[in-house]
N, C-alpha and C positions, 0 to 999 in steps of 0.2 A: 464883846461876847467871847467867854471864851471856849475852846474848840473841847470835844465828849473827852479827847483824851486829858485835855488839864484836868477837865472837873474828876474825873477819875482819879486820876495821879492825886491828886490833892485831898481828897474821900479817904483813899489810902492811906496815904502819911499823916493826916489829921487821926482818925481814927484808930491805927493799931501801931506798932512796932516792930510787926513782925518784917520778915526779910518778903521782898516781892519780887515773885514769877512773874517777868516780863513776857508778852507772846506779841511777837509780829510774825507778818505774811506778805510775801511777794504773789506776784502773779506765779509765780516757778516753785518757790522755798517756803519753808515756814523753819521758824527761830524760836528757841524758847531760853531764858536765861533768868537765873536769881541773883538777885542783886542784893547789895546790902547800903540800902540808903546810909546808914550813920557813917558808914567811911567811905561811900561813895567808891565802890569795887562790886566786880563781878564776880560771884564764889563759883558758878558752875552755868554751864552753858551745853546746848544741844541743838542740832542743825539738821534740816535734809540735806545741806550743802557737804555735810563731811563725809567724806570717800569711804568710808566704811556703809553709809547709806545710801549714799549716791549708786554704788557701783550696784545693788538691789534693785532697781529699775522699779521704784513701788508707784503707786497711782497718788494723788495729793493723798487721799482720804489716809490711806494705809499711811503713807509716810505719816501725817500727824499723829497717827496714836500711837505709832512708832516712838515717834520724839518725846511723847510724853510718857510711855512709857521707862524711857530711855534717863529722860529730865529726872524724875521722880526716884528712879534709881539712884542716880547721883547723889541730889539732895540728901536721903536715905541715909547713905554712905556715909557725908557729914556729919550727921545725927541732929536736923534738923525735920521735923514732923509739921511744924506749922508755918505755913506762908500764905501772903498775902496774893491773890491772882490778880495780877493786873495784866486786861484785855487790850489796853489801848483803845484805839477808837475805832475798832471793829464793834460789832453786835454780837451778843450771846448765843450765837449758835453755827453750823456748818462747823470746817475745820478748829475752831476754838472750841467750839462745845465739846469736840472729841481727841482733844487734846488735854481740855482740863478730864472729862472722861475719865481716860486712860491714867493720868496721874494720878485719881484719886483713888482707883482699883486698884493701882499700886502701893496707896496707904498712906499717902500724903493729904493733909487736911487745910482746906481752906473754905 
């Protein structure tokens, strides 16, 4: 049987082409990163972990829609508008839900 994140992962890449927003979450940090399967590279990444965020003392909640605010910018900036979100094998809501949120208010479409 295989684990919610393959069946994800594999939904994904079966389905579209677009580039995909990776989100994981520690007990402490939450990660968000685009990646680009066809060449297997990271084009843009965003962390609580980096010292410009870190040293804000935010609550988890804030820090994630920080991050995706933050991610979405990025992206932006590339000139990249549509990606694919891949949750991992979390569930659709708490810090994921206001992470993708936060992205999409920023104008990112997925």
């Amino acid at each position: 049987m295989k684990s919610r994140a393959q069946k994800i992962r594999f939904k994904i890449k079966k389905v579209t082409n677009r580039n995909r927003l990776s989100v994981f979450k520690s007990n402490t940090h939450i990660y968000a990163q685009l990646i680009d399967d066809s060449k297997g590279v990271t084009l843009v990444s965003a962390a609580s972990i980096q010292p410009s965020i870190k040293k804000q003392n935010l609550k988890r909640k804030e820090a994630a829609e920080l991050i995706g605010k933050e991610i979405a910018k990025k992206i932006i900036s590339k000139g990249i508008k549509d990606v694919a979100f891949d949750r991992g094998k979390y569930k659709y809501h708490g810090l994921i839900k206001i992470l993708a949120d936060a992205a999409r208010n920023e104008g990112l479409n997925f």
